[in-house]
DRENFI-582844 format. One record per residue (C-alpha): residue in one letter; x, y, z. Coordinates in Angstrom, 3 decimals, m for minus. Each point is the difference from the previous one (the first is absolute). Example, Ala and Ser with C-alpha at 12.3 -4.5 7.8 and 13.67 -1.06 7.14 Angstrom:
BEGIN
A,12.300,m4.500,7.800
S,1.370,3.440,m0.660
END
This chain:
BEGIN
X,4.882,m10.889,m38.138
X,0.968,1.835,3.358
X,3.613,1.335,m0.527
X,0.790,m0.817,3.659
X,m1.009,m3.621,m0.040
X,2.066,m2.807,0.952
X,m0.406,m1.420,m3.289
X,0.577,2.991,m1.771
X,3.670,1.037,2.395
X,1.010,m3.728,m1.085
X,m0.441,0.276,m3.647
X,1.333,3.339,0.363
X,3.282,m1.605,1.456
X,0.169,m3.141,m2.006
X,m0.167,2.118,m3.045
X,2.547,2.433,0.911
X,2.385,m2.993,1.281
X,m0.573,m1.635,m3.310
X,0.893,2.954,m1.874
X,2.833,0.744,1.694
X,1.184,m3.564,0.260
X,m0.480,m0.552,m3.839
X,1.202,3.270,m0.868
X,3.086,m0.570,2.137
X,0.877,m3.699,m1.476
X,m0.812,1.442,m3.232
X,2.498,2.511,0.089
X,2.427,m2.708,1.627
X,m0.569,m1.750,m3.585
X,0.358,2.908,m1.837
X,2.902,0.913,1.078
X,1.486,m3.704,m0.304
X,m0.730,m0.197,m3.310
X,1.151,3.588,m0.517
X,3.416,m0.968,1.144
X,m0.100,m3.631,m2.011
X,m0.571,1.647,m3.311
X,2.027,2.923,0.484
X,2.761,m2.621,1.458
X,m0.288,m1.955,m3.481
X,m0.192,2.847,m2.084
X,3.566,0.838,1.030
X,1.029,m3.540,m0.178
X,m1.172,0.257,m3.158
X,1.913,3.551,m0.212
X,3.109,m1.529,0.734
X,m0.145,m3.574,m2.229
X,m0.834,2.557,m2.737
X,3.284,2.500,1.058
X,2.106,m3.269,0.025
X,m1.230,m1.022,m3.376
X,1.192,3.679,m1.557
X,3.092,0.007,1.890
X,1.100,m3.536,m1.301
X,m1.110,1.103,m3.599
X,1.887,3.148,0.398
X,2.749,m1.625,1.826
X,0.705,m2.862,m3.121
X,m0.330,2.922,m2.236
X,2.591,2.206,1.041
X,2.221,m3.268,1.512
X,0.385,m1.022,m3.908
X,1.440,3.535,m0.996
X,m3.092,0.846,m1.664
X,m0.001,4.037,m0.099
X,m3.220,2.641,m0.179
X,m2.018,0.134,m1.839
X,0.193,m4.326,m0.445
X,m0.633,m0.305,3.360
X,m3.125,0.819,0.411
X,m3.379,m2.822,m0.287
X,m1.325,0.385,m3.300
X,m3.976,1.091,m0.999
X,m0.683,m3.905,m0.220
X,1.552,m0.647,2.986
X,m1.869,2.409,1.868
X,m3.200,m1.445,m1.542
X,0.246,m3.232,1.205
X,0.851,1.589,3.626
X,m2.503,2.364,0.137
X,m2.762,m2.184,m1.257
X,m2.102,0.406,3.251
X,m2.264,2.431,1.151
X,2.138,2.001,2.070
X,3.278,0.414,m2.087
X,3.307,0.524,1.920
X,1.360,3.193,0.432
X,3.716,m0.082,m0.055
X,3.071,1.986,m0.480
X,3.978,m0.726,0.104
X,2.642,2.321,0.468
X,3.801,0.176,m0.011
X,0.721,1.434,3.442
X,3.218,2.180,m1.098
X,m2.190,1.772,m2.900
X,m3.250,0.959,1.834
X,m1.252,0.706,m3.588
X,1.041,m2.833,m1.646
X,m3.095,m2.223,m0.028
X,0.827,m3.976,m1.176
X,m3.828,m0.530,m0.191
X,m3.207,0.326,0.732
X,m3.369,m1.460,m0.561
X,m2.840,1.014,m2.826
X,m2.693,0.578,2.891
X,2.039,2.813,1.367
X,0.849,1.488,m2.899
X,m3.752,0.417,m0.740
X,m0.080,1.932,3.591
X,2.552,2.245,m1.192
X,1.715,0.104,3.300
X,2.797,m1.329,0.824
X,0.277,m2.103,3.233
X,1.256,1.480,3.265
X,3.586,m0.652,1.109
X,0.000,m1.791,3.611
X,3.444,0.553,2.313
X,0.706,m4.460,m0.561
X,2.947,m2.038,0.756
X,1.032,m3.421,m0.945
X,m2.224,m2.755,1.724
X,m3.136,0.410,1.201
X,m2.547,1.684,m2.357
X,m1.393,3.475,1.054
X,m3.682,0.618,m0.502
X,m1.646,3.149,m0.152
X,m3.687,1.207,m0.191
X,m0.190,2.480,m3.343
X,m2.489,2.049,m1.940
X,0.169,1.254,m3.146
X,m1.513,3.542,m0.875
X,m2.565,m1.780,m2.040
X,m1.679,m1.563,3.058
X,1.301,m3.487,m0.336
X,1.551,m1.334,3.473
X,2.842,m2.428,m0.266
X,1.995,m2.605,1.940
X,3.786,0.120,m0.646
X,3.004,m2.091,0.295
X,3.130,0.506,m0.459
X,4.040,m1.274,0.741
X,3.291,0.784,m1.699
X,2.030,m2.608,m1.142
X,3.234,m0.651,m1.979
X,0.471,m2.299,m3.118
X,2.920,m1.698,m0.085
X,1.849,0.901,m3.296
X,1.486,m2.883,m2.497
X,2.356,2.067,m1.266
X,2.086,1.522,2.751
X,1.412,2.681,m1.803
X,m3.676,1.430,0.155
X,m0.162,2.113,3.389
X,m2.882,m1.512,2.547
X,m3.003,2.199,m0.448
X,m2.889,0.525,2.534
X,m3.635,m0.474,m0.799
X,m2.954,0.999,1.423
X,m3.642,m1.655,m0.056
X,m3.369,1.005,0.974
X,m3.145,m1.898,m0.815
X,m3.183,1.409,0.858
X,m3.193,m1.334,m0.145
X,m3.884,1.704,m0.469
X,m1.915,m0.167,3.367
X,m2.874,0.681,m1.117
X,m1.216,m3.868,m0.725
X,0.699,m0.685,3.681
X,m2.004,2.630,0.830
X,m2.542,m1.022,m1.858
X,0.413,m3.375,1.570
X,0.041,1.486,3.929
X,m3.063,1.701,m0.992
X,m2.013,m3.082,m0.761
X,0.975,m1.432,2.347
X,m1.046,2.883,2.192
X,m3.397,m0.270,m1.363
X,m0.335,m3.607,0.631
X,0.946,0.046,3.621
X,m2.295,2.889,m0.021
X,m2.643,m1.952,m1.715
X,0.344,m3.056,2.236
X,0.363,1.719,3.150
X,m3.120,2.087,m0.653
X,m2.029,m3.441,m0.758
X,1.873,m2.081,3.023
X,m1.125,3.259,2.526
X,m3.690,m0.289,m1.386
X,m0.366,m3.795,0.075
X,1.377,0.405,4.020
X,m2.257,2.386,0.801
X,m3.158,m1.609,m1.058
X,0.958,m2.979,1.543
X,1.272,2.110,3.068
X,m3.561,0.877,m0.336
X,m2.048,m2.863,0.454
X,2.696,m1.582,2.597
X,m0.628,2.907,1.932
X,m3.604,0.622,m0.420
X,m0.717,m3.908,1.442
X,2.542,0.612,2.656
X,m1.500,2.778,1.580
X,m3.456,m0.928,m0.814
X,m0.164,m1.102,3.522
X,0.724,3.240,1.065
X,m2.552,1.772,m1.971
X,m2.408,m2.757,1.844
X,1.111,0.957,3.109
X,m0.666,3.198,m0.796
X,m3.874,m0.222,m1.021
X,m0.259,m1.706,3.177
X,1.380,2.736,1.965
X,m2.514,2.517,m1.781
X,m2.821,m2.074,0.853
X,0.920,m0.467,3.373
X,m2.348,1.088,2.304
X,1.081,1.738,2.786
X,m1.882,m1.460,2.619
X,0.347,m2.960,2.189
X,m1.872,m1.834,m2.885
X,2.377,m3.091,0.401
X,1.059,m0.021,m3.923
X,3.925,m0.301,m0.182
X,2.531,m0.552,m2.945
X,0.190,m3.343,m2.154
X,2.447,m0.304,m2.760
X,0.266,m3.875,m0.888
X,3.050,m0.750,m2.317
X,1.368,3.264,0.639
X,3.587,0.146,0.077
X,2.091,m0.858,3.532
X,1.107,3.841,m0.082
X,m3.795,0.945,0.398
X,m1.075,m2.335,2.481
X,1.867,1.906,3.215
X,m1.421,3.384,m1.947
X,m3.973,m2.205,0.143
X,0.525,m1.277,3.716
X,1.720,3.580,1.626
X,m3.154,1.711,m2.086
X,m2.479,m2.531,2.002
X,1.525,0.455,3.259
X,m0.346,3.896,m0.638
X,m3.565,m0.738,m0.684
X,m0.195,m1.846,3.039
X,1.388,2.620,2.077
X,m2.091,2.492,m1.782
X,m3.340,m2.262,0.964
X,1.678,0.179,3.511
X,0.283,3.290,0.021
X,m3.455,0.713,m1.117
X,m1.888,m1.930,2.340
X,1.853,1.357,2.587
X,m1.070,3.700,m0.517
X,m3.325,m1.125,m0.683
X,m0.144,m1.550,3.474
X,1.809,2.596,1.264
X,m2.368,2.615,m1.173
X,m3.096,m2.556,0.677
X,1.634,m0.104,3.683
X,1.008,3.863,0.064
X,m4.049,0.463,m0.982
X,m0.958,m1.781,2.374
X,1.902,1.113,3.046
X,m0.511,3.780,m0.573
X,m3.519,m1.042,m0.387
X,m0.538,m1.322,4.094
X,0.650,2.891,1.640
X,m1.964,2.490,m2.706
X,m2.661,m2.483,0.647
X,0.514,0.502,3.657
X,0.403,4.095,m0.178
X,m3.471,0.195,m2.367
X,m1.902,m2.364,2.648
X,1.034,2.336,3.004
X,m0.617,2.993,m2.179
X,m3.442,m1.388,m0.598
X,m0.565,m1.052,3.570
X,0.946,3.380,1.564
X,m2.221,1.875,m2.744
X,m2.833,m1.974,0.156
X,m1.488,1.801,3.553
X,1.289,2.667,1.918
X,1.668,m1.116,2.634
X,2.658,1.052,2.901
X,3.230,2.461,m0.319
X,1.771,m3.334,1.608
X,m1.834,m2.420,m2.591
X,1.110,2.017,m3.127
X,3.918,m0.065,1.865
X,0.229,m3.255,0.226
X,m1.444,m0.584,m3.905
X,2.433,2.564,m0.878
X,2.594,m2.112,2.215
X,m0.760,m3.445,m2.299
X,m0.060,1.947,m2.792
X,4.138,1.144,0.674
X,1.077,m3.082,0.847
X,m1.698,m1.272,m3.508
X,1.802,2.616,m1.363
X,3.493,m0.895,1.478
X,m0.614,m3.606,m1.146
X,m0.724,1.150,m3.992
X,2.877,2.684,0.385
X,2.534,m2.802,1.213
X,m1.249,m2.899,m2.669
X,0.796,2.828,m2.436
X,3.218,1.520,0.649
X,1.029,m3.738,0.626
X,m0.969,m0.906,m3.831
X,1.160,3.363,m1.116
X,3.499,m1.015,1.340
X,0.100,m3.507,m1.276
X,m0.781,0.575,m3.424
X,2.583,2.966,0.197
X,2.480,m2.367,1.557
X,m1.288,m3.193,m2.571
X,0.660,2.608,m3.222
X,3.673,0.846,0.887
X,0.963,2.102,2.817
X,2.903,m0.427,1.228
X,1.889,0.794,3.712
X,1.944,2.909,m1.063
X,m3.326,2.255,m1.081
X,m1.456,m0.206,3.950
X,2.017,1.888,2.709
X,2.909,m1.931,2.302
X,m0.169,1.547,3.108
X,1.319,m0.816,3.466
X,m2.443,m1.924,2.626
X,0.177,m1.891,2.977
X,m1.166,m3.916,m0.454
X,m1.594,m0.082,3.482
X,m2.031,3.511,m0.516
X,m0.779,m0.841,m3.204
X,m1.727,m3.598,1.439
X,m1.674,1.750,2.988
X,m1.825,2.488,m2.363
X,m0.935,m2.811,m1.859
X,m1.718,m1.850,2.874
X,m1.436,2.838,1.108
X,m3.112,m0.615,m1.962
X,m0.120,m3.486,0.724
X,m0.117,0.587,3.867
X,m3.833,0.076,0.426
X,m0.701,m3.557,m1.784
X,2.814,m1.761,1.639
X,m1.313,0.987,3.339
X,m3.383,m0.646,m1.202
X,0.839,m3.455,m1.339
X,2.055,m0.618,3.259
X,3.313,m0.934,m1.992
X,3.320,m0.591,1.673
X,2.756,2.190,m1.481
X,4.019,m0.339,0.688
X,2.149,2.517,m1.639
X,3.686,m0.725,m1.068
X,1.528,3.219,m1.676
X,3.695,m0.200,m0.034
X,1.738,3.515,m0.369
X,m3.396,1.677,0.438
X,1.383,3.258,m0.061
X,2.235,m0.185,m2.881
X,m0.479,2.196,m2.626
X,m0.129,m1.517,m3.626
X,0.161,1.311,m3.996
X,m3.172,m1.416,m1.252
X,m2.920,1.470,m1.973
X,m2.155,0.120,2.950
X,m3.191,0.662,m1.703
X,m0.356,m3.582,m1.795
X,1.511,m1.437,3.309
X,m2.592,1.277,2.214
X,m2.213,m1.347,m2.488
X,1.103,m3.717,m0.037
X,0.237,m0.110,4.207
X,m3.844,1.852,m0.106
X,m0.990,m2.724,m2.098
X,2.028,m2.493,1.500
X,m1.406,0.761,3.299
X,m3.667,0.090,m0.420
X,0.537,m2.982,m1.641
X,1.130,m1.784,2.393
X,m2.869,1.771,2.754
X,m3.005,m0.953,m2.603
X,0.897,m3.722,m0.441
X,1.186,m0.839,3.298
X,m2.967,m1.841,1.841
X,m1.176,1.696,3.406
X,2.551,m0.825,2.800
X,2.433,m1.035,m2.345
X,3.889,1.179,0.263
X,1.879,2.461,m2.546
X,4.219,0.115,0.200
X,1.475,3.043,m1.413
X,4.152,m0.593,m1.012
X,1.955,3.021,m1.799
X,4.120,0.021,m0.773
X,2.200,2.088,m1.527
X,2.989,m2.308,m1.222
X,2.112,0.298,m2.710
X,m1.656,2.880,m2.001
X,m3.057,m1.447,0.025
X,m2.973,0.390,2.295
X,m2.001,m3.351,0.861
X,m4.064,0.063,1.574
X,m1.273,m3.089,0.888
X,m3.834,m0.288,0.853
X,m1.013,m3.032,1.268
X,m3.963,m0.794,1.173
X,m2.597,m3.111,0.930
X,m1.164,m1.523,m2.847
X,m3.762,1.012,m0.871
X,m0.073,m3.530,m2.114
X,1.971,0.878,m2.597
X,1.373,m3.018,m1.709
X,3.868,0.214,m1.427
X,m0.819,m0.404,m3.892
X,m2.305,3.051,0.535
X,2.883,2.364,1.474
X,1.080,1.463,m3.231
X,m3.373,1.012,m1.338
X,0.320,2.053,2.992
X,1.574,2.084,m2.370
X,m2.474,0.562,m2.435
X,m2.406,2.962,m0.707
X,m3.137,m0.160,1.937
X,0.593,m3.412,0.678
X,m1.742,m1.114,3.750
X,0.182,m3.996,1.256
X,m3.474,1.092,0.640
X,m2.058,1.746,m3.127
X,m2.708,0.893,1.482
X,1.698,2.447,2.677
X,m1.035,3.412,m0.677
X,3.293,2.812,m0.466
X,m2.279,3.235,0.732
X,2.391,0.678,2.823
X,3.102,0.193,m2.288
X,0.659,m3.816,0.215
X,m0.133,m0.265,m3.704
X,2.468,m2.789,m0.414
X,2.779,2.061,m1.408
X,2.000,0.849,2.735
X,2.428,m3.323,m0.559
X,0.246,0.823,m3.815
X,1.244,3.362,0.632
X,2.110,m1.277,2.293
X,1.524,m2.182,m2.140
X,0.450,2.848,m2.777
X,1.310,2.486,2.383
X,2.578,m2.576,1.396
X,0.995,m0.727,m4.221
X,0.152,3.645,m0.677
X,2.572,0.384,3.097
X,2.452,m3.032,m0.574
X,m1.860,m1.917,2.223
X,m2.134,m3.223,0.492
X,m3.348,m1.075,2.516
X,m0.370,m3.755,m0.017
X,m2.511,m1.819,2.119
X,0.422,m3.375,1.331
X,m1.283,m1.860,3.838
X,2.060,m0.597,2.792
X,1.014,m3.163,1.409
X,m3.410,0.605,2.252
X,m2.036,0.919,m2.642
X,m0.308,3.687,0.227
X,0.313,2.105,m2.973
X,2.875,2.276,m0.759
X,0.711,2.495,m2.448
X,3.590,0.993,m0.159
X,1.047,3.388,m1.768
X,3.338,0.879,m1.014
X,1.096,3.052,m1.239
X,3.260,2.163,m0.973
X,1.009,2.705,2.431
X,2.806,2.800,m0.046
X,2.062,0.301,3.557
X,m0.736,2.866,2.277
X,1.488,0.693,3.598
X,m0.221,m3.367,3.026
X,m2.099,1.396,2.783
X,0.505,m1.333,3.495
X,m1.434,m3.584,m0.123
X,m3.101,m0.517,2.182
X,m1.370,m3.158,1.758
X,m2.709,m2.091,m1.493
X,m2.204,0.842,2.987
X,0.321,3.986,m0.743
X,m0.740,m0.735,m3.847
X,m3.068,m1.884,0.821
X,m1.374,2.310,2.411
X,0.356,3.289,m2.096
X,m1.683,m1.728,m2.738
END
């Protein structure tokens, strides 16, 4: 048995409550009985002092004088014919050494009983051992007989009764045993059935268990079953099978990720070994082998981009958070001119209409500049890549209210709404057959997206009343100084 089972902590538990439980009422019941018994034996104590003190008392009350006054051998037989004789003891209170009495069982101890300080009325009692061992309850009250004769002067007299305690003991310690006894059988007949309550209650558990071992952990599509199980377990099966589900999720998404990953990198090292191959396969001019060595660079910049993009989303996907890049201070409309810097040659190419809107272009921000760049790059090119020939791009960025809003708005390539969110996801392209060896590995978006999480922010897509497509980005920003505001017309024509 595994000492840190379930089962094993709740026998554990029930068998220590049970203990202490039964060992708790059983003292309770001890001590009840204790205090009954010892309660009776002094009731007993003081009938018994009341019996001596009226035969004492009718005694010396008919002027009968020592040594007449004292209970004869066969009284004392019929008295003392018990087990536990009395022990008793009468004395005139003005002569401490005048005894009146006292009984054959304690003149066989040959030890006279103690003296307590009493008074008239209630009895005393006192706890008293003799030097042979035996321990003794005593009781004891002075009285005074009232005299026939009254020329006789009123004496005082003095009882004490005492009684062995060693038969109580006795008794106590039976009764010790048998509490002992039964307390000892109750604890072992709760514990096995503790035992087989608990082993069929958590026999689900253990089920659960073997089914968790033998889990594969693969998107196999196995998840948990436990019919009949308890209503405790059932939130405990159906959280386990959405975790399953998740993990499935999970899986197939790296392996298309990776599949995807694979396959991008492998375009343009396809395209750099066919050049290689091309240029080596004759000699040819100084001009020739530039331009091969031309395509191969660009090839280059396209693999070097698809990776530090993936490199930064899985570093962003395990964890990262805003405070470990570097807040600097930036200017929104710089940072959006660098940024469509590289996208200047298509859109001229592609004939596309662009109008600029940058309010406070030249204000300077607290923003970590480096992701930023990277989600208006992306953003950008985009928007350039998708937008059919001749078609229009509006640019809109705000600083309001500690937060800095871009807006990208462009002609719809075809792109129906439901589709807009995929937008989103790695290497995911309306059309799958478009090749990414130029860097358009369909990852820009998803980074975006990241990036925007990782700053406090959001990117959500949606269409315009006309149908174009928009992408709106908003992110936190700290203040920095107001520079003089400049017309729409001067914004658009330094971009």
């Amino acid at each position: 048995m595994t000492p840190r089972s379930l089962q094993n902590r709740l026998l554990l538990g029930f068998f220590v409550s049970m203990t202490a439980i039964l060992a708790g009422g059983g003292f309770v019941v001890y001590k009840v009985v204790e205090t009954h018994l010892e309660s009776e034996n002094d009731a007993l104590l003081r009938d018994r002092l009341i019996f001596y003190e009226t035969t004492v008392r009718l005694r010396l009350e008919r002027g009968v004088v020592l040594p007449y006054s004292r209970i004869t051998q066969p009284e004392w037989e019929r008295i003392s014919d018990t087990g536990n004789p009395d022990l008793m003891q009468a004395w005139l209170v003005e002569g401490e050494k005048e005894i009146l009495d006292r009984s054959p069982a304690l003149k066989a101890l040959n030890e006279p009983l103690p003296r307590p300080a009493a008074q008239e009325g209630e009895p005393v009692f006192l706890d008293h051992t003799f030097a042979g061992g035996m321990e003794a309850r005593l009781c004891s009250r002075v009285f005074q007989p009232v005299r026939d004769d009254t020329a006789i002067s009123p004496v005082a007299v003095q009882v004490v009764v005492g009684r062995d305690m060693a038969p109580l003991h006795a008794a106590l310690g039976k009764i010790r045993g048998y509490l002992i006894k039964i307390g000892s059988a109750v604890t072992a007949a709760v514990l096995l059935a503790s035992r087989f309550i608990i082993r069929r209650g958590v026999k689900p558990v253990n089920s659960l268990t073997k089914q968790i071992e033998g889990m594969p952990l693969t998107d196999a599509g196995e998840r948990f079953a436990l019919p009949g199980a308890p209503a405790e377990l059932q939130p405990v099966v159906g959280r386990l099978n959405a975790l399953m589900d998740r993990v499935g999720a999970a899986i197939e998404h790296e392996r298309q990720f990776a599949s995807n990953a694979a396959h991008e990198l492998r375009n343009p090292l396809a395209a750099i070994r066919s050049t290689i191959e091309v240029a080596l396969s004759r000699t040819r001019k100084p001009e020739e082998y530039e331009e091969a060595l031309d395509n191969i660079w660009q090839s280059q910049q396209g693999m070097q981009r698809i990776v530090d993009h993936l490199l930064l989303l899985a570093r962003l996907e395990s964890g990262h958070k805003q405070t470990e890049f570097l807040t600097e201070s930036a200017v929104l409309g710089r940072m959006l001119k660098r940024a469509w810097r590289g996208c200047i040659d298509l859109a001229e190419e592609k004939k596309l209409r662009v109008a600029w809107k940058v309010e406070d272009a030249e204000r300077e921000i607290q923003v970590v500049a480096s992701l930023l760049s990277i989600v208006f790059t992306n953003l950008l090119e985009n928007a350039v890549s998708y937008t059919p020939a001749g078609g229009e791009i509006r640019i809109h960025a705000c600083i309001a209210g500690g937060r800095c809003r871009v807006t990208l708005e462009n002609t719809n390539p075809g792109l129906p709404p439901e589709l807009l969110e995929q937008t989103f996801s790695p290497f995911w392209r309306a059309d799958p057959n478009a090749s990414g060896h130029r860097g358009n590995a369909g990852i820009g978006l998803a980074l975006c997206r990241r990036v925007a999480a990782t700053l406090g922010g959001s990117i959500d897509a949606s269409l315009t009343p006309e149908g174009m497509v928009r992408y709106a980005a908003d992110f936190p920003c700290g203040s920095g100084p107001r520079a003089p505001q400049k017309s729409p017309e001067h914004a658009a024509a330094g971009s």
